[in-house]
C-alpha positions as CSV (number, residue, x, y, z in Angstrom):
1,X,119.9,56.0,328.8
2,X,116.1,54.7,328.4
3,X,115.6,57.3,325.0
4,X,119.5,55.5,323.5
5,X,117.5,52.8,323.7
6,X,114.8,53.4,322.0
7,X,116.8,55.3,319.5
8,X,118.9,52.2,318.7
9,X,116.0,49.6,319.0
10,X,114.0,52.0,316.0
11,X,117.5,52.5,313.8
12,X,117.7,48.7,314.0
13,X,114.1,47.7,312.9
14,X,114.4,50.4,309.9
15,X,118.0,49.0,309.1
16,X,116.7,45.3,309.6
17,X,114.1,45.6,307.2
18,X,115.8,46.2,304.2
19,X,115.0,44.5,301.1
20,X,116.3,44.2,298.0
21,X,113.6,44.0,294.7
22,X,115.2,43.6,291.4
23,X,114.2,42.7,288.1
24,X,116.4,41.9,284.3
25,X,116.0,40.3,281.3
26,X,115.7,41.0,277.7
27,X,112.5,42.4,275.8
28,X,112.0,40.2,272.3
29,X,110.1,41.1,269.3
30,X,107.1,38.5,269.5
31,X,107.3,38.6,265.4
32,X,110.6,38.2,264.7
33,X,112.1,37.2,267.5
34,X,114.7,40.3,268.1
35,X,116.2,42.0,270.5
36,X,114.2,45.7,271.1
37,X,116.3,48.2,271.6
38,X,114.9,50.8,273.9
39,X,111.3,49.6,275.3
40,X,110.5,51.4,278.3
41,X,110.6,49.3,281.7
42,X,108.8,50.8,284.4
43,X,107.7,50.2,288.4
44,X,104.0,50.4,288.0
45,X,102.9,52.7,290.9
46,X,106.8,53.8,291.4
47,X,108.7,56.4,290.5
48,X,111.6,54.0,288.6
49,X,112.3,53.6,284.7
50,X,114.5,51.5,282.6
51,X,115.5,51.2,278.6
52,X,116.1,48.0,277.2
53,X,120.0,48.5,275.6
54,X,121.3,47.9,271.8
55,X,120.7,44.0,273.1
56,X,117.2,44.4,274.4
57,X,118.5,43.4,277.6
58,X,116.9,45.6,280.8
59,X,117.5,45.8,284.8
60,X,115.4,47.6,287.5
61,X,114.7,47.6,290.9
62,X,115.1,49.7,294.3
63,X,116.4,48.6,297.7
64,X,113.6,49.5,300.0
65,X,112.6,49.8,303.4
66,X,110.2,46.9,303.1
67,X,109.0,43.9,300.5
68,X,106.3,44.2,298.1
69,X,105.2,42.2,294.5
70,X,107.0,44.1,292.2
71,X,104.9,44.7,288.9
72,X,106.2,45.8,285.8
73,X,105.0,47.5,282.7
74,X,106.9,47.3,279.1
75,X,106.4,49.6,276.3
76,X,107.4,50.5,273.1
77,X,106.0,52.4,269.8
78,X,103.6,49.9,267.6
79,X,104.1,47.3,270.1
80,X,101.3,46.1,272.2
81,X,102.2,46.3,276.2
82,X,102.9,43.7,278.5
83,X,102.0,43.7,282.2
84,X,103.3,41.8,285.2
85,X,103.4,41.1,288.6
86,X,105.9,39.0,290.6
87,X,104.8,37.6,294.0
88,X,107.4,35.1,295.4
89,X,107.8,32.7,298.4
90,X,110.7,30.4,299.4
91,X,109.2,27.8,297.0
92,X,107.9,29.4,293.9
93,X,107.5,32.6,292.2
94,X,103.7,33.2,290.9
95,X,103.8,35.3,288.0
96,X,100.6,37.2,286.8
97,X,100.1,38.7,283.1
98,X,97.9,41.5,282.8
99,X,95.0,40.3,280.3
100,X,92.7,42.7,278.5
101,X,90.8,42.0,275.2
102,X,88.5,44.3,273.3
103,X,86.1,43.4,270.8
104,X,86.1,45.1,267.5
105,X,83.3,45.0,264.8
106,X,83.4,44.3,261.7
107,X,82.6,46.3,258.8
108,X,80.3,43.3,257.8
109,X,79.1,39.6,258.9
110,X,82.3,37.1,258.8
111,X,80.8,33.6,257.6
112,X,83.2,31.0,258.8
113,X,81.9,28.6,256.3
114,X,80.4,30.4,253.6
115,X,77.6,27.7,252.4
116,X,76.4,27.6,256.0
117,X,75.0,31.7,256.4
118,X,73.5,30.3,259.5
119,X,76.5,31.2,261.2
120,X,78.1,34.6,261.3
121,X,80.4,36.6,263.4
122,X,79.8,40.4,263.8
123,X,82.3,41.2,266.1
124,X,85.5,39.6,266.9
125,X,88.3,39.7,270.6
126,X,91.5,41.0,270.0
127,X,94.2,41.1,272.7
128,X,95.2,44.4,274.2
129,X,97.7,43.2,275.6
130,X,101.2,41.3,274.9
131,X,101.4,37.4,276.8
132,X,104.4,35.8,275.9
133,X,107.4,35.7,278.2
134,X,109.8,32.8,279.8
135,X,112.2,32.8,282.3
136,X,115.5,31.5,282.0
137,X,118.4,32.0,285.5
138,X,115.5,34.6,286.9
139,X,116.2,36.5,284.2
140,X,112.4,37.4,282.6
141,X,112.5,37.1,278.6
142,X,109.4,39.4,277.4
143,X,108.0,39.3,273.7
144,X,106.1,41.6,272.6
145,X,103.4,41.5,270.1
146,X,103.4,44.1,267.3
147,X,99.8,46.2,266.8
148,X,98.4,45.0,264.1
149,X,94.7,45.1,264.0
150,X,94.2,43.5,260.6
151,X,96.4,41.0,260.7
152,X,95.1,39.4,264.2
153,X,91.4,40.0,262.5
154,X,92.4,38.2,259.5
155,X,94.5,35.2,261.4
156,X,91.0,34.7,263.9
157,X,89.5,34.1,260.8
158,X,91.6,31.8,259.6
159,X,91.4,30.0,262.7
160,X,87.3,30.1,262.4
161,X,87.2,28.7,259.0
162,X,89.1,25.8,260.0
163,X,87.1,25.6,262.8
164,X,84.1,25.4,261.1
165,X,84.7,23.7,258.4
């Protein structure tokens, strides 16, 4: 009688704790503003993968023995990736974008404003790393950027000129 119990008390707590973490939306071209059709969704540190469709739309998730902040990564060929993590309480959901930035040289000094050569720029951040995303019905709406080194160099630029001008 005394091991039933013990038997049914541990089935219960590994039944009870059940939990259900589940993620969808669409993946966007950042560009253009487009569905992408088969960008790889995956369950950092898990063993689960998903393809956006024809629509760029995307579910995944796992019914697990316990909760945890589901994070997420999303690639896709000449597309920089985006990284997240969902944490969530009864009130809000806390969303945190993986953020990385390298900084590349340039061939030669940059002068924002060329009759000042005081100023120069040798080197300039560029984002590793896709940022843009909304959420609409808790569904998660992810754009990513494409990889284009040249053109984020030459739009920092722009940006500095104007700046400095």
């Amino acid at each position: 009688m005394y091991k039933r119990v013990i038997l049914i008390s541990i089935l219960f707590l590994l039944f009870s704790c059940d939990c259900q973490i589940g993620i969808q939306g669409q993946i966007l071209s950042a560009n253009t503003n487009k569905p992408i059709h088969g960008a790889k969704i995956e369950m950092i540190d898990r063993e689960i993968i998903s393809f956006s469709n024809r629509d760029g739309f995307f579910g995944i998730g796992e019914m697990t023995g316990f909760c945890y902040n589901p994070k997420i990564r999303v690639t896709y060929k000449n597309y920089k990736p985006f990284e997240i993590e969902l944490s969530s309480d009864l009130n809000e959901t806390i969303f945190k974008i993986k953020e990385e930035s390298e900084y590349i040289d340039l061939d030669k000094p940059y002068y924002p404003n060329p009759e000042n050569k005081r100023t120069s720029i040798g080197a300039i951040p560029i984002e590793n790393y896709s940022r843009n995303f909304k959420v609409i019905n808790d569904s998660l709406f992810i754009y990513l950027d494409k990889e284009n080194l040249n053109g984020e160099i030459d739009s920092i630029k722009q940006i500095l000129s104007k700046r400095y001008q």
